[in-house]
VOTORTI-682888 format. One line per 2 residues: number of its first residue (from 0); their letters; for each residue x, y, z of N, C-alpha, C. Coordinates in steps of 0.05 Angstrom, whole numbers. Each point is the difference from the previous one (the first is absolute). Layout:
# VOTORTI-682888
NUM = A = X:Y:Z:X:Y:Z:X:Y:Z  ...
***
This chain:
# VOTORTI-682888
0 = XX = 44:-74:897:-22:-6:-19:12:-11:-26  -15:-22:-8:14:-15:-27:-4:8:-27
2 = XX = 8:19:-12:-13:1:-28:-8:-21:-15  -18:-6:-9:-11:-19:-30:-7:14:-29
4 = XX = 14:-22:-8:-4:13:-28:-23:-15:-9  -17:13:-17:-19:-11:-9:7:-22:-29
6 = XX = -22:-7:-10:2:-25:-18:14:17:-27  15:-13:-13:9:23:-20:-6:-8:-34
8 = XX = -7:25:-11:-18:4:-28:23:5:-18  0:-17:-25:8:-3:-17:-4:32:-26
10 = XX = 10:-1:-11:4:25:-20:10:-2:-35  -16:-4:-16:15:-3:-23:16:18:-17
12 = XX = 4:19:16:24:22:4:23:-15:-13  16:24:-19:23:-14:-15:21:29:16
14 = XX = -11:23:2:16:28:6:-24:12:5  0:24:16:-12:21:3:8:35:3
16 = XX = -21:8:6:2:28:-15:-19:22:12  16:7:22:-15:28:20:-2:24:-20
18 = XX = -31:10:-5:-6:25:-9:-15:15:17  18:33:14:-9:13:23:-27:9:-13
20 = XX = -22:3:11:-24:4:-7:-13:26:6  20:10:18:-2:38:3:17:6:-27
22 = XX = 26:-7:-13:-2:10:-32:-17:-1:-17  -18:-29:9:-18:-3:-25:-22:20:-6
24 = XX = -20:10:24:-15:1:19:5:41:-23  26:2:19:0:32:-15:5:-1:-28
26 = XX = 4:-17:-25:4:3:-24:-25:-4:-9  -21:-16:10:-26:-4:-7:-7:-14:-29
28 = XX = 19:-25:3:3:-13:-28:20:6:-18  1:1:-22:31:5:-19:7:-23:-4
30 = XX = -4:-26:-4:-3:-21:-12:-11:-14:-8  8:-31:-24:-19:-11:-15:-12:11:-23
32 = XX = -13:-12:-11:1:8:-39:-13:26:2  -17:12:28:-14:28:-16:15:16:27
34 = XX = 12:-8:11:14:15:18:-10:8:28  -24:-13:17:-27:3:9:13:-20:29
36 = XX = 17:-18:-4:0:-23:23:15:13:15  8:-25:34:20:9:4:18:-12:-7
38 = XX = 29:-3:11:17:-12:-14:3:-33:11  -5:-6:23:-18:-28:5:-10:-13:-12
40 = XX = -23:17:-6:-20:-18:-11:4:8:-23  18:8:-20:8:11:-30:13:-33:2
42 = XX = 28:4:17:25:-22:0:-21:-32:7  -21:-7:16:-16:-17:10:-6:-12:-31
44 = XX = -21:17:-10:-16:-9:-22:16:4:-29  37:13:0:16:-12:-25:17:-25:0
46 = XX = -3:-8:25:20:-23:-2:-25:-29:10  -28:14:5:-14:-29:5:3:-11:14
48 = XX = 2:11:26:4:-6:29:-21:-6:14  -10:-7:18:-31:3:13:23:14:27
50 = XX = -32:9:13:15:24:30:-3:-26:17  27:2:24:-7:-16:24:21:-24:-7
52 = XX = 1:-17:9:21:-21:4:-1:-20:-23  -21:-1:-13:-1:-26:-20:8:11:-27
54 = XX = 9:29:2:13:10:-28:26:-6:-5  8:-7:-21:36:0:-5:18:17:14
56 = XX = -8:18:9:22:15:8:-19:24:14  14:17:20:-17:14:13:6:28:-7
58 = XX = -20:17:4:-2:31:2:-21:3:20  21:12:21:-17:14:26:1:27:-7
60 = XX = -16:6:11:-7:30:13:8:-2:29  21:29:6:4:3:21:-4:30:12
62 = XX = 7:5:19:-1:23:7:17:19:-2  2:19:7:19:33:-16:32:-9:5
64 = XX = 18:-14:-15:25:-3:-4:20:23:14  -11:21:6:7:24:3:28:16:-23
66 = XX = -5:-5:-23:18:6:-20:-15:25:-23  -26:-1:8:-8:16:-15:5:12:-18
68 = XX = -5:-9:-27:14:19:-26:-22:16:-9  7:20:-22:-18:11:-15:-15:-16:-26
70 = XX = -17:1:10:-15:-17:-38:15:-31:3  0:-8:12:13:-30:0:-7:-17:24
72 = XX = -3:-29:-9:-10:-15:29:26:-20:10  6:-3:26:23:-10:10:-12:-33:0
74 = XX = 28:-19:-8:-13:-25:-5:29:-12:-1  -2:-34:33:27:-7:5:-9:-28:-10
76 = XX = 23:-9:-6:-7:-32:-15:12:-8:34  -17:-24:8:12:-10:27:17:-18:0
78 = XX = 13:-7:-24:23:-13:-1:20:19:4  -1:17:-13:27:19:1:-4:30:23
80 = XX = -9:-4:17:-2:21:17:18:26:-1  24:-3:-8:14:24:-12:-8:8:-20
82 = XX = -18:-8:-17:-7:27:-24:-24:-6:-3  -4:29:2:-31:7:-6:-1:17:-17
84 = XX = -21:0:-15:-3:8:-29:-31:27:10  18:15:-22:-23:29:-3:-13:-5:-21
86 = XX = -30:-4:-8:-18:-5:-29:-11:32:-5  6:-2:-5:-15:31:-22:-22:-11:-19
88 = XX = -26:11:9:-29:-8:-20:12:-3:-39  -23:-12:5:8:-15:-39:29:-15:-2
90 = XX = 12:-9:24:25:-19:-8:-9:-21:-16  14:-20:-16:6:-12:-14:-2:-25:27
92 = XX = -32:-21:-1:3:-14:16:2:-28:3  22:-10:-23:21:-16:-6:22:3:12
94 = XX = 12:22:-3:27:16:10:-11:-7:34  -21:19:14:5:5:27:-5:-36:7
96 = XX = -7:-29:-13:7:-12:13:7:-17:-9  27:-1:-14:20:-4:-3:29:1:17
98 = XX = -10:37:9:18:7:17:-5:-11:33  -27:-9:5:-7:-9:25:1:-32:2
100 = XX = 4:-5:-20:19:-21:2:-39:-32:-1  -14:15:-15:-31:-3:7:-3:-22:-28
102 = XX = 18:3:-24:5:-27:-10:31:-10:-9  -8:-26:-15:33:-2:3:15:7:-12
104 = XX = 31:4:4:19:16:-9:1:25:24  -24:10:16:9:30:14:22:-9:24
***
């Protein structure tokens, strides 16, 4: 049987940025100016991204990383698959994407 690949979709993706959504899910927000978001959609709507492929750069939601921390959501930049970063609610969310490499200089 022949595999086909289908027609292929373009992305205005510069880097992206897996956030497990079972961390988010149990912190129940802890980000963004009143502390209320999650950290997606905190990191989504500080850097002016739109969700889905036509944003500068991506933040998925994925499923349970299995790293589970306390009070913190697990989050891998997919450029650098060796480090993944622990956010602890109310980070500084310049810093976390900086470090995700989400503008330039990270």
């Amino acid at each position: 049987m022949e595999a086909r690949l289908k027609t292929r979709i373009n992305a205005n993706w510069a880097n992206a940025a897996m956030v497990c959504a079972k961390c988010q899910k149990k912190l129940k927000g802890g980000f963004g100016p009143e502390g209320k978001q999650t950290l997606s959609k905190a990191l989504r709507k500080h850097l002016g991204v739109k969700k889905g492929r036509k944003g500068a750069v991506g933040i998925v939601e994925t499923k349970c990383l299995s790293v589970c921390p306390k009070n913190a959501v697990t989050v891998v930049n997919a450029a650098r698959m060796d480090q993944w970063l622990l956010v602890a609610p109310g980070a500084d969310l310049d810093e976390v994407a900086q470090s995700l490499g989400l503008v330039p200089g990270g």
